[in-house]
C-alpha positions as CSV (number, residue, x, y, z in Angstrom):
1,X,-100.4,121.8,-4.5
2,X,-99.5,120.1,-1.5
3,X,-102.5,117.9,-1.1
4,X,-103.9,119.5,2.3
5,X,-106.4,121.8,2.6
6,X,-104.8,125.5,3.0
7,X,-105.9,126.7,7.3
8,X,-105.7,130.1,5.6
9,X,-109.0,132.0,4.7
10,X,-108.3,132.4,0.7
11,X,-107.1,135.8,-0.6
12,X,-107.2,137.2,3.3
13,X,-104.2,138.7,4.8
14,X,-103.3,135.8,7.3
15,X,-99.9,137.0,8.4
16,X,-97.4,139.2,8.7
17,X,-93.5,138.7,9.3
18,X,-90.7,141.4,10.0
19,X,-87.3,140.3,8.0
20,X,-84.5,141.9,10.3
21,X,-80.6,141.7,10.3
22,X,-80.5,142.1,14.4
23,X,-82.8,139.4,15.7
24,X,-82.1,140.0,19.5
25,X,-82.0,144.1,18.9
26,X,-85.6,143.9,17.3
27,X,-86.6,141.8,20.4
28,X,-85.6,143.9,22.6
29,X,-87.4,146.8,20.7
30,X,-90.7,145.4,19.7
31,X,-90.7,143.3,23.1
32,X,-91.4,146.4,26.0
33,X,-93.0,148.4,22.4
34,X,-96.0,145.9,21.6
35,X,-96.3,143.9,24.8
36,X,-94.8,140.9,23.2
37,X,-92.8,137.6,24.5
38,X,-91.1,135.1,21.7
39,X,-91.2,131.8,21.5
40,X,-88.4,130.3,18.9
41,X,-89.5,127.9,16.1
42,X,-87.9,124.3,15.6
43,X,-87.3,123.4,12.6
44,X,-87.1,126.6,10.5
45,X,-84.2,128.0,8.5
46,X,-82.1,130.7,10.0
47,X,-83.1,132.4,13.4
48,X,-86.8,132.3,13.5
49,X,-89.2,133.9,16.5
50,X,-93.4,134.1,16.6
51,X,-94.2,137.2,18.7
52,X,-96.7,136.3,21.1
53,X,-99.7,138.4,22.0
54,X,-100.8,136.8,25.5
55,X,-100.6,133.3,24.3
56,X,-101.4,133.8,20.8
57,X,-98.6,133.8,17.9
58,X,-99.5,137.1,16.1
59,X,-96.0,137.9,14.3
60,X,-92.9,136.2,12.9
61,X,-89.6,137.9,12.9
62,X,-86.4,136.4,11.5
63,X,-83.0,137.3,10.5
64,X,-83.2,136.9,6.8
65,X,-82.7,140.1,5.5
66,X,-79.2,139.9,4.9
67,X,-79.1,136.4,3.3
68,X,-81.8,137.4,0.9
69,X,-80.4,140.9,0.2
70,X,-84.0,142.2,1.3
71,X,-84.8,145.7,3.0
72,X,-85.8,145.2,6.8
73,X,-89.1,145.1,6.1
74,X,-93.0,144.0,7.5
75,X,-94.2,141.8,5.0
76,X,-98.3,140.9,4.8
77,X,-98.6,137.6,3.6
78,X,-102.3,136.7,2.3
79,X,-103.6,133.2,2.4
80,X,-103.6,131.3,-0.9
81,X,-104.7,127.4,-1.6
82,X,-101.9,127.1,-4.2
83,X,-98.7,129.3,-4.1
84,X,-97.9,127.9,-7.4
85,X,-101.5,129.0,-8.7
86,X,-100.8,132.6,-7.2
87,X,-97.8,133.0,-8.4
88,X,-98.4,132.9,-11.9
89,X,-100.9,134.8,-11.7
90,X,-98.3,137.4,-10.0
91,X,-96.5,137.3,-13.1
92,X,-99.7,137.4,-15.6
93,X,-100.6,140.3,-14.3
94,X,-97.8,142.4,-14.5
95,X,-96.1,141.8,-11.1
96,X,-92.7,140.3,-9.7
97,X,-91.4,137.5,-8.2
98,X,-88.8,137.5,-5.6
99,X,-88.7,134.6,-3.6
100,X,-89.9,130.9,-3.9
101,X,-92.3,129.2,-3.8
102,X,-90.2,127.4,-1.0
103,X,-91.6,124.9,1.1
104,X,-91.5,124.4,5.1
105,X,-93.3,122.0,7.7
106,X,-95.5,125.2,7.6
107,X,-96.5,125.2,4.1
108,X,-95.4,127.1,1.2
109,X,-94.8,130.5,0.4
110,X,-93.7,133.3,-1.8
111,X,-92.4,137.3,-1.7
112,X,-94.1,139.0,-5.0
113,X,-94.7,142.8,-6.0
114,X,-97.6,144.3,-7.7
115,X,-96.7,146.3,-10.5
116,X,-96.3,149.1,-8.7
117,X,-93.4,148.1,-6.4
118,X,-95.4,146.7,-3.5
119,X,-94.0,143.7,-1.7
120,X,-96.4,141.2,-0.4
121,X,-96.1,137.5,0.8
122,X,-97.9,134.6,-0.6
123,X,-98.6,131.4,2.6
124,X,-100.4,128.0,1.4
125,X,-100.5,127.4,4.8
126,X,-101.1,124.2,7.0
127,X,-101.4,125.7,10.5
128,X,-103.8,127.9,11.6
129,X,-102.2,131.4,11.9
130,X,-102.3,133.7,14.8
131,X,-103.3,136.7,12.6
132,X,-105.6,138.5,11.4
133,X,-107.4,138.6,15.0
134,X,-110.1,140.8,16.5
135,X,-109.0,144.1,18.6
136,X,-109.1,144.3,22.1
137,X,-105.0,142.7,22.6
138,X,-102.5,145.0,22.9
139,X,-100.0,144.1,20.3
140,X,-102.3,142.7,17.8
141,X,-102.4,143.2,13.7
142,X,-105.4,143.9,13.5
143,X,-105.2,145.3,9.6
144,X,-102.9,146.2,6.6
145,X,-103.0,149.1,4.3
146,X,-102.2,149.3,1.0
147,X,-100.9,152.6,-0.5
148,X,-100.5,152.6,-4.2
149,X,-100.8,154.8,-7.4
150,X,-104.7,153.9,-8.7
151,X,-106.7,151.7,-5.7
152,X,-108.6,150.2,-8.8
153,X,-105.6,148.9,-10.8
154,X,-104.4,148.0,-7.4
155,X,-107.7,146.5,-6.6
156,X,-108.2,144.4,-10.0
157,X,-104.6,143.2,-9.6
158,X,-105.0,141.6,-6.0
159,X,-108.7,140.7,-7.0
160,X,-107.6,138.4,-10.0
161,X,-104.7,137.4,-7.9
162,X,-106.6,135.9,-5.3
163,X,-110.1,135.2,-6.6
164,X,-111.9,138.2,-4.9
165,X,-114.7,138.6,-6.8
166,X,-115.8,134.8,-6.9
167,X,-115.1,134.3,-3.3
168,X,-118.3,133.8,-1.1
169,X,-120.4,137.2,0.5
170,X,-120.6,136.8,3.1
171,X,-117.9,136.7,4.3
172,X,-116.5,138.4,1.8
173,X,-116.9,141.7,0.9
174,X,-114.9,144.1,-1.6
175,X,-116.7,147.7,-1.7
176,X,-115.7,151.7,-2.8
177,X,-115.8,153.9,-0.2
178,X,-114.9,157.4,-1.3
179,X,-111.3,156.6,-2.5
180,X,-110.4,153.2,-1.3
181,X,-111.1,149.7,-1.7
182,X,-112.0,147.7,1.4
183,X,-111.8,143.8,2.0
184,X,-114.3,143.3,5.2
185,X,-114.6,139.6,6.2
186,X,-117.8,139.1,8.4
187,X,-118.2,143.1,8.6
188,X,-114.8,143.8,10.1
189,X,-111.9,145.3,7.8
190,X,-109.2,143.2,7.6
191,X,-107.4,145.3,4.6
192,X,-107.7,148.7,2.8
193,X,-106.3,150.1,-0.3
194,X,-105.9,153.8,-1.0
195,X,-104.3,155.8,-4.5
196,X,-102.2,158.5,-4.5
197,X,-98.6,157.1,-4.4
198,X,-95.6,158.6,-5.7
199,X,-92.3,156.3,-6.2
200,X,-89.3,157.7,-4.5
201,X,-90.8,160.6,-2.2
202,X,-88.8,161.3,0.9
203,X,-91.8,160.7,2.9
204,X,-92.2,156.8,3.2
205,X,-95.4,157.1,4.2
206,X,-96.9,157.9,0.9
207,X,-94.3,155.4,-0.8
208,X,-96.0,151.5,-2.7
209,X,-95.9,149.5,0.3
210,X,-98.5,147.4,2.8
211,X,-98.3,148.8,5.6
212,X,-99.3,146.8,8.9
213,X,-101.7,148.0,11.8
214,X,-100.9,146.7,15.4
215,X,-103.7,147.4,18.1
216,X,-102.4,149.8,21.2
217,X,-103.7,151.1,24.2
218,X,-102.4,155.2,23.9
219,X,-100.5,155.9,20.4
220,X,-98.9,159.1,21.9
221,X,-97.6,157.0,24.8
222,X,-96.3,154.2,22.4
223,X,-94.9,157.3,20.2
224,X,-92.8,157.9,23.1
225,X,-91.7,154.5,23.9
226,X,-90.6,154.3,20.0
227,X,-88.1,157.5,20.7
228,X,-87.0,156.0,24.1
229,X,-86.1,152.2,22.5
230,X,-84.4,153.8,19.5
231,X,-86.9,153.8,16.9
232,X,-88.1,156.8,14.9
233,X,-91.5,158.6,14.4
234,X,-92.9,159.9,11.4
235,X,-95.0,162.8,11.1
236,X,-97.9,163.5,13.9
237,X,-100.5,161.0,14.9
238,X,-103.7,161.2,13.0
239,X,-107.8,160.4,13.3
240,X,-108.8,158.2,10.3
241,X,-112.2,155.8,10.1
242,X,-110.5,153.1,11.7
243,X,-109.4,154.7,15.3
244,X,-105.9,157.1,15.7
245,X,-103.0,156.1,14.4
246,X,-99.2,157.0,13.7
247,X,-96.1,155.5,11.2
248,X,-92.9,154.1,13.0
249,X,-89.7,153.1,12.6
250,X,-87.7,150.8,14.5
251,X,-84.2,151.2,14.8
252,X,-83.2,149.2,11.8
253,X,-85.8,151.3,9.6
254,X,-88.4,148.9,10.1
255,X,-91.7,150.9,8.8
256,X,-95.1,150.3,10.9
257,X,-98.4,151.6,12.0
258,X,-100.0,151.4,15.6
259,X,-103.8,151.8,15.9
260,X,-105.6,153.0,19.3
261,X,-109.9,152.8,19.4
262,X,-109.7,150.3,16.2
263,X,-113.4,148.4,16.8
């Protein structure tokens, strides 16, 4: 522990970051895409950008894949008061640890998988992240999505993990609904987590993974703008409980979601 009190909310999904071998060619994609301007961080290893949502920090992309021999990937980090605490219970439970705990002026974090494959990120943060924030901004994340083989395994993994059944309700709440798990902090769902993967499927969609939400105005329109700046669509755009939505690629093979009528 660092001796400061963690400006994450506990077991939460508090940020998410985009690990990229083109810095400037994601900019240039996710810039017009999302609505977003960067503002470069002092201070932090490699090249290191927040994404700015008006004038709210609601991303963090960097050009790390290649040093850490990682996939460019979006990882979810969720908010822990120890990283060292979380991680071993990463490893307790069955999971992996890739990276860290490293420390910044930030805090400290940590990549991990669940046993499944999943990546996820691990932030005992100092600062108060831009993320997860209410809809209504263009370009926000406004939730993440786990898709894994059994949502209860997955569930009691991430539950002993990060203390989810001994954390406060509200604002806590962990509930069943038909076949998912849902994490809803004061009412709004910040997190979901479905069954029903399958390990090396062509479609990536149905692949272990997190998969992050960002708020949009039209998803056909931004399905378009994808095509036009390089990227990639997969499959159509479709209804679900939490507004329409479609998978994307960027041009590096980036996988993400947009979300249009998420309340």
């Amino acid at each position: 522990m660092t001796g400061t009190r963690c400006a994450c909310l506990p077991g939460v999904p508090c940020w998410v970051s985009l690990a990229t071998r083109d810095l400037d060619g994601a900019k240039d994609f996710y810039g017009p895409l999302l609505g977003w301007r960067f503002e470069t961080v002092a201070g932090r290893r490699g090249s290191y950008v927040h994404a700015m949502a008006g004038k709210t920090a609601v991303a963090g992309i960097n050009a790390t894949a290649h040093e850490w021999e990682l996939p460019v990937t979006w990882t979810t980090y969720f908010g822990t008061e120890s990283a060292d605490t979380a991680v071993g219970r990463v490893q307790e439970r069955g999971g992996t640890v890739a990276v860290g705990p490293l420390s910044s002026d930030e805090g400290r974090l940590a990549l991990a998988a669940d046993p499944a494959g999943a990546s996820f990120g691990l932030w005992e943060c100092r600062t108060e992240p831009g993320w997860p924030r209410p809809p209504g901004v263009g370009g926000n994340a406004v939730w993440v999505e786990l898709r894994t083989r059994d949502a209860f395994e997955a569930a009691l993994f991430y539950g002993g993990v990060f203390d989810w059944d001994r954390r406060p309700s509200p604002p806590y709440t962990v509930r069943w609904e038909e076949d998912r798990v849902i994490l809803d902090i004061d009412k709004r769902t910040v997190a979901t987590l479905y069954g029903g993967a399958v390990e090396g499927t062509v479609d990536p969609r149905l692949r272990p993974r997190w998969h992050v939400f960002f708020s949009v105005v039209d998803v056909d329109d931004t399905m378009e703008t994808t095509r036009k700046l390089g990227g990639q669509t997969i499959g159509e755009p479709s209804p679900t409980h939490f507004g329409r939505t479609a998978t994307l690629r960027d041009p590096e093979g980036g996988l993400f979601c947009v979300v249009s009528g998420h309340g």
